[in-house]
N, C-alpha and C positions, 0 to 999 in steps of 0.2 A: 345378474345384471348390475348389482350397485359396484359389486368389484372390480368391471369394467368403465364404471364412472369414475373410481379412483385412479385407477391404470391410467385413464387419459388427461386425470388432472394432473401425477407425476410432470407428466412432459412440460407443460402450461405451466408447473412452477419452476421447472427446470429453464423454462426459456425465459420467463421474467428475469430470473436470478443473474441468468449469464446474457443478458441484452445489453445492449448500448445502456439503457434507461437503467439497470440494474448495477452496471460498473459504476455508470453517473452516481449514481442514488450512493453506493459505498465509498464514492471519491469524495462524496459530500457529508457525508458520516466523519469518516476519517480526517477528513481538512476540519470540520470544527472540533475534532477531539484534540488533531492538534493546534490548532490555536490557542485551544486552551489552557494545553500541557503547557504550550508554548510564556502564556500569561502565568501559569503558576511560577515556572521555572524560571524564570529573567530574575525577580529579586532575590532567590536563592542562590544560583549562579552567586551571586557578590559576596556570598558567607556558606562557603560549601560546608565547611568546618561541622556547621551547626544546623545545616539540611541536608545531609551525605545520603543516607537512606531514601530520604524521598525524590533528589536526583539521579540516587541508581535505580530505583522503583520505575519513575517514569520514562529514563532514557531507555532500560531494559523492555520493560513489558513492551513500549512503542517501538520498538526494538522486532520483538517478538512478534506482532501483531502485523508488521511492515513484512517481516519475513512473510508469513502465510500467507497472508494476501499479495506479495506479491507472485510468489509460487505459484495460487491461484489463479490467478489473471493470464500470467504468462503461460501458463498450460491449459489455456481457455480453450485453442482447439482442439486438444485431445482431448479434454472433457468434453467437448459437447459430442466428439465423435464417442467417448465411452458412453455417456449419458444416452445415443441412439437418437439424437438430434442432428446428426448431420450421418447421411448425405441429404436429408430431406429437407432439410434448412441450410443448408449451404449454399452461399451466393459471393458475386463480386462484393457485395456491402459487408455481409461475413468477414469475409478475408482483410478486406480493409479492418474493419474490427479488431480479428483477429491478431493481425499486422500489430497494430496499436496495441494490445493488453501485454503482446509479448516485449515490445519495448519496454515500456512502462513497468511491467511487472518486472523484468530483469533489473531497473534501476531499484524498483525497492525494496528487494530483494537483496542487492546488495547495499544501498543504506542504512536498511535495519543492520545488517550485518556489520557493519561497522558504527551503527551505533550501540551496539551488544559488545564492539571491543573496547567502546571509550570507557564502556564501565567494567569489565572486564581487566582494563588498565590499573584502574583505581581500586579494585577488590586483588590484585596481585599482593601477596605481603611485601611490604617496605622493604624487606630485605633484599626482594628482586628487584624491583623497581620502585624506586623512595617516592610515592607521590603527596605527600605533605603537601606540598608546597603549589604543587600544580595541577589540583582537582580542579580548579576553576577553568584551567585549560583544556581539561577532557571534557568534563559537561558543558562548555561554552560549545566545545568541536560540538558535541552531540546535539546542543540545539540547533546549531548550524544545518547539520546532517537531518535535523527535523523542522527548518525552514527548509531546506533545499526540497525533500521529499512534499512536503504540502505544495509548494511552486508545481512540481513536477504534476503533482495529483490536478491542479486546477487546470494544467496546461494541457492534460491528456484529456480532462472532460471538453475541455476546449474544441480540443481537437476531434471527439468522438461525435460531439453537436454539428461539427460540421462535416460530417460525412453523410453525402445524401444515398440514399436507398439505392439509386443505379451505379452504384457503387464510387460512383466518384466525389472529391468531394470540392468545397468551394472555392480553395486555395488556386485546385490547377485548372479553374475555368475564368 
């Protein structure tokens, strides 16, 4: 019997993880991690020269970390249908959900993605491409590309608080 207690708490942590409350909960992880990347990086940004590493450090891994999560989110409804969470949980409110993680996660997705190339620009040897001169214009892009995604993070929790359970949400009533 107790290995049927566990069996049924799989699912229970499976649906926390992937809920409204669960996406919220990592959109608000991720927004203060980048805020603060974001605060690191600003006065480095002005003297790449002599923070080169720890602006490819942080655009990269956040970089990295945008990627998976986004891929995550955006293949939220296959996962729940692999996880055996849906059909039995699937609803209009789902779908709107779902609707949403796969936006969302397509954009950050491809913003990690392009912020993995600004540093990717700058580790090219100078023989391909000279960037001497204009690191501060790749990791500036890059901060950019990690203000834009933190916007986007806040505005999709926005968006996911306001979808009510009968699946519709506040905007179209």
């Amino acid at each position: 019997m107790p290995a049927r207690n566990r069996l049924s708490l799989l699912p229970t942590i499976l649906l926390a993880l992937t809920s409204r409350s669960g996406v919220i909960a990592f959109n608000a992880f991720l927004t203060a991690l980048s805020v603060i990347s974001l605060w690191v990086m600003f006065p480095m940004i002005f003297d790449p020269a002599s923070h080169t590493l720890e602006l490819e450090n942080i655009s990269e891994y956040l970089g990295v970390i945008f990627i998976g999560y986004g891929v995550a989110i955006e293949e939220r409804q296959s996962f729940m249908g692999i996880f055996r969470l849906y059909p039995e949980h699937k609803s209009p409110f789902q779908d709107k959900i779902d609707h949403i993680c796969h936006e969302y996660g397509l954009c950050y997705l491809l913003l990690g993605l392009f912020m993995e190339m600004c540093v990717a620009c700058i580790k090219i040897p100078d023989a391909i491409i000279d960037t001497d001169n204009i690191e501060d214009a790749f990791f500036s892009l890059s901060a950019l590309l990690l203000v834009v995604t933190t916007a986007l993070m806040i505005h999709q929790s926005w968006l996911m608080v306001r979808v009510k359970k009968d699946g519709a949400d506040e905007a179209a009533q």
